[in-house]
C-alpha positions as CSV (number, residue, x, y, z in Angstrom):
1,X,22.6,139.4,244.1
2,X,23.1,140.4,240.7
3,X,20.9,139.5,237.8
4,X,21.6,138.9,234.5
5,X,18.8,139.5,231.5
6,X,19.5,138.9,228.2
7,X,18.0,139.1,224.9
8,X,18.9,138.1,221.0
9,X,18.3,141.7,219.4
10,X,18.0,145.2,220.2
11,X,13.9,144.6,220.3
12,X,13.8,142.4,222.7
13,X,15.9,144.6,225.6
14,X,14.9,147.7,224.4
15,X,11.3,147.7,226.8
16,X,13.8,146.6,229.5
17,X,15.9,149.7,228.7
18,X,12.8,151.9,229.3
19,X,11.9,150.3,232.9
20,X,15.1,150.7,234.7
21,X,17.2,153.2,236.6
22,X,20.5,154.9,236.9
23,X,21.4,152.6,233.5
24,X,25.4,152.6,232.9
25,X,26.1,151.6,229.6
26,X,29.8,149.3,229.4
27,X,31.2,148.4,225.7
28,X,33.0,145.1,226.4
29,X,34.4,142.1,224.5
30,X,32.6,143.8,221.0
31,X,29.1,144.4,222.9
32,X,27.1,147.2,225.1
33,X,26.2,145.9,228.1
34,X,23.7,148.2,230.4
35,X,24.4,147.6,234.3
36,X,21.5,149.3,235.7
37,X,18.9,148.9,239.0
38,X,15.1,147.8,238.7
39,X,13.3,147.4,242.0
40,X,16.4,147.6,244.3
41,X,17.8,144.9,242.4
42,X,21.3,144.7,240.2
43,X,20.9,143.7,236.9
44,X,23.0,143.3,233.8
45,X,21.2,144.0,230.3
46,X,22.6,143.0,227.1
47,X,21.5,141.5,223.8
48,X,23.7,138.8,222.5
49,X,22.9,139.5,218.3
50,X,21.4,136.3,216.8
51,X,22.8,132.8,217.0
52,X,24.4,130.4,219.4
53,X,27.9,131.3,218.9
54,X,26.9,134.8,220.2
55,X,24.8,133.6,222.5
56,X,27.5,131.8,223.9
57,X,29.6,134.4,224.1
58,X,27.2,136.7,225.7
59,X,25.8,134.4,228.7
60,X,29.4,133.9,229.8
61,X,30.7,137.2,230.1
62,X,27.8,138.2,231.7
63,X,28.6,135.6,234.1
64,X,32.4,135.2,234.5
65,X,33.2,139.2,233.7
66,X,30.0,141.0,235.1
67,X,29.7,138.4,238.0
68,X,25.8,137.6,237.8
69,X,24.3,135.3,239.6
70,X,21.4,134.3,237.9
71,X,20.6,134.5,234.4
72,X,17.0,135.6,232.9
73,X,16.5,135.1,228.9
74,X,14.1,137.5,227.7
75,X,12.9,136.9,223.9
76,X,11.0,135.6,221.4
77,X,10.3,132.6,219.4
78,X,8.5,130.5,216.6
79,X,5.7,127.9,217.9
80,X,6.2,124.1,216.6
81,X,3.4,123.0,218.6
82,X,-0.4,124.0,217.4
83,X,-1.7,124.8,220.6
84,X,0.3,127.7,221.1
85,X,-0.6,131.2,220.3
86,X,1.1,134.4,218.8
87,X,1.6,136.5,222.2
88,X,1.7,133.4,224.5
89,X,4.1,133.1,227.1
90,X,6.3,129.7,227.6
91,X,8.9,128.9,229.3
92,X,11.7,126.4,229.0
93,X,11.6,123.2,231.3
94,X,14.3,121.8,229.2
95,X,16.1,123.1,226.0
96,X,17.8,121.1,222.9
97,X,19.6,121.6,219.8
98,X,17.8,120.5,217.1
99,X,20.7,121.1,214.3
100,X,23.5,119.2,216.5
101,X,23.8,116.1,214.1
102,X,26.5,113.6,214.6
103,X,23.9,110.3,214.3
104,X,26.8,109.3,211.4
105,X,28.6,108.0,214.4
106,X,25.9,106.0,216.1
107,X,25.1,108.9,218.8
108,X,21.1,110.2,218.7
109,X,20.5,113.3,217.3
110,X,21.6,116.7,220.0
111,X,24.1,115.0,221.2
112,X,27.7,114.9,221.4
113,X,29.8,112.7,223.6
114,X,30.2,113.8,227.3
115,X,27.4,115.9,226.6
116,X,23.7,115.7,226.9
117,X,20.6,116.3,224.6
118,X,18.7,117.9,227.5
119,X,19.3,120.8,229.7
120,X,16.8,121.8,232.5
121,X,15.6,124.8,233.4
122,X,16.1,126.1,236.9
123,X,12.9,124.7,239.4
124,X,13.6,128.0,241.3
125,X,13.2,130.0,238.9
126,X,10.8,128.0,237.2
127,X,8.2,128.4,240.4
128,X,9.0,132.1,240.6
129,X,8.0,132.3,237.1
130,X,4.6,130.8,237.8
131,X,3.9,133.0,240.7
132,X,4.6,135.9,238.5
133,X,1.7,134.5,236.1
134,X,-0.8,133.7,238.7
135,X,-0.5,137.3,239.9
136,X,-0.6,138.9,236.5
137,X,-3.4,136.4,235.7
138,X,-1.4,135.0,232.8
139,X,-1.7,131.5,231.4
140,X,2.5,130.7,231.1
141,X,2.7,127.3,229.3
142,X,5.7,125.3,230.0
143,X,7.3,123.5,227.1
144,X,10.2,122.0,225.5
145,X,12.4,125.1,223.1
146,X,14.6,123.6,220.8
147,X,17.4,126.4,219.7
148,X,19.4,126.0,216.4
149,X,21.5,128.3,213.8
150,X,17.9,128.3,211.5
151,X,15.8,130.3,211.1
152,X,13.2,127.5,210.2
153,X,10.2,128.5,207.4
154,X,10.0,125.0,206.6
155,X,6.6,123.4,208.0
156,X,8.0,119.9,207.0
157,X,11.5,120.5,209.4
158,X,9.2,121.8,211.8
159,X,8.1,118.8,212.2
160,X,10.5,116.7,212.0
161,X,12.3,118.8,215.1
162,X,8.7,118.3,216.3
163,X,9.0,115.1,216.6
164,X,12.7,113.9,217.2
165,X,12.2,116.6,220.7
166,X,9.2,116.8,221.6
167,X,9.9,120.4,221.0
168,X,7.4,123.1,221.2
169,X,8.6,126.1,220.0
170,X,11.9,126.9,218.2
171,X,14.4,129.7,218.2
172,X,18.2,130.2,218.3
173,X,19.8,131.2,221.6
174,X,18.1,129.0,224.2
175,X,20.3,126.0,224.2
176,X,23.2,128.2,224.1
177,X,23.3,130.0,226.7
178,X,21.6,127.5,228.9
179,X,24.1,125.1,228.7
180,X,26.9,128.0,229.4
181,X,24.9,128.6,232.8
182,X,25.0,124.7,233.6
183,X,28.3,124.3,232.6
184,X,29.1,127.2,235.5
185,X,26.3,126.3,238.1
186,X,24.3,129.3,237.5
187,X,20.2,129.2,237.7
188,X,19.0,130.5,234.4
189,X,15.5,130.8,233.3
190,X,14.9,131.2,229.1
191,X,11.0,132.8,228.7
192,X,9.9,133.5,225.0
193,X,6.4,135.2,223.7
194,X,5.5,133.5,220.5
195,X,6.2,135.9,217.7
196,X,4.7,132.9,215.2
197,X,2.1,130.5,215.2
198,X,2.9,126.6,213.7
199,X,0.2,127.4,211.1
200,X,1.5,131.0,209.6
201,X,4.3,132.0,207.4
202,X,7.1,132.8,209.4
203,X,8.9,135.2,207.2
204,X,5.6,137.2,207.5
205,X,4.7,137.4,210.9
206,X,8.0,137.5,212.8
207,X,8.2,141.2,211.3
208,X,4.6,141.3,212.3
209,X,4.8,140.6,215.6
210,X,8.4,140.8,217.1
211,X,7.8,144.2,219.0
212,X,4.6,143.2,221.0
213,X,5.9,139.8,221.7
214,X,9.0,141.0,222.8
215,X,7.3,143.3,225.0
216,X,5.2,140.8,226.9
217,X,8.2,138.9,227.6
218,X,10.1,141.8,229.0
219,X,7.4,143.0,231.0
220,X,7.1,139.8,232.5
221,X,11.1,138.9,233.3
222,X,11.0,142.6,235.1
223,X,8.1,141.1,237.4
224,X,10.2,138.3,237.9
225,X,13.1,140.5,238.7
226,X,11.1,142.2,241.7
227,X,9.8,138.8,242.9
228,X,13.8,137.5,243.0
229,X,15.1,140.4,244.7
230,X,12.4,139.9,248.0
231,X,14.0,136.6,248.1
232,X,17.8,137.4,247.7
């Protein structure tokens, strides 16, 4: 088996890049991609750059061109919901995209025809993921991650995706490359350490906080890693 991990930016696979061995480093389709080993497992490390288009881009070749099998999103995001903390962990049980608007045409908002607001996680993965916490005695909330080409300051559109989702945290890569691995029947798995609380001034504190974050998220998808490869 061969696992994918991806991230947005150079933070966020960097303290993946540190962990694992014999790293080959592939410049394909404008991008670096790192085929490496962690734990006796095969894994494919890239970073997409920011954005769904690139996203896009990034999840498929890992899939179709580097031939993973499974997909693990490493990263960080902004919290919509209050309850959630700068350096928590959530995952994605189902993503969205908040700025996909065609309600013009009578359609609600996220969707297109043939399409679908909603795409779920993988339960796999999902209960892997919380096997990993209770081991590392981390509380992992689950939530709903809405992904769009924003980087949202805004508390009033906050809450407005807030409330048209159900969305708990926003970013802008989820959706994106979840809906790639659905589209081609791949498990993929999208975890993000809050880099922002719902109350703070995101401009501030995404500076502020994007290395530790990132790291807790990487640390945990390389635990998740291990626990996929004794299974495989």
């Amino acid at each position: 088996m061969k696992i994918a991990i991806l991230g947005a930016m150079p933070e966020e696979i960097e303290p993946l890049l540190e962990k694992v061995n014999d790293v080959k480093k592939i410049e394909y389709a404008k991008n670096s991609y790192y085929e490496a080993k962690y734990a006796g497992a095969d894994v494919v490390i890239a970073y997409s750059k920011i954005g769904c288009t690139f996203s896009a881009l990034s999840a498929a070749m890992l899939i179709e061109h580097f031939k993973c099998d499974i997909l693990l999103f490493s990263g960080v995001a902004g919290a919509i919901n209050e309850a959630l903390k700068i350096g928590d962990l959530i995952y994605a049980s189902k993503l969205c995209k908040h700025d996909l608007d065609i309600t013009a045409f009578g359609y609600p908002p996220g969707y297109v025809p043939e399409g679908k607001v909603f795409v779920e996680a993988d339960q796999k993965l999902i209960e892997i993921a919380k096997k990993v916490a209770k081991k590392r005695e981390i509380a992992l909330k689950e939530g709903i991650i809405a992904t769009g080409d924003q980087f949202i300051e805004s508390p009033q559109i906050k809450e407005k995706i807030k409330k048209t989702f159900g969305a708990d945290a926003i970013e802008m890569e989820g959706y994106s490359v979840a809906l790639v691995c659905d589209a081609l029947d791949v498990p993929f798995f999208i975890l993000r350490a809050i880099s922002d609380a719902a109350d703070m001034d995101a401009s501030f504190d995404f500076d502020r906080f994007l290395e530790k974050s990132a790291k807790i998220s990487a640390d945990f998808i390389l635990e998740m890693v291990e626990e996929v490869g004794k299974i495989s």
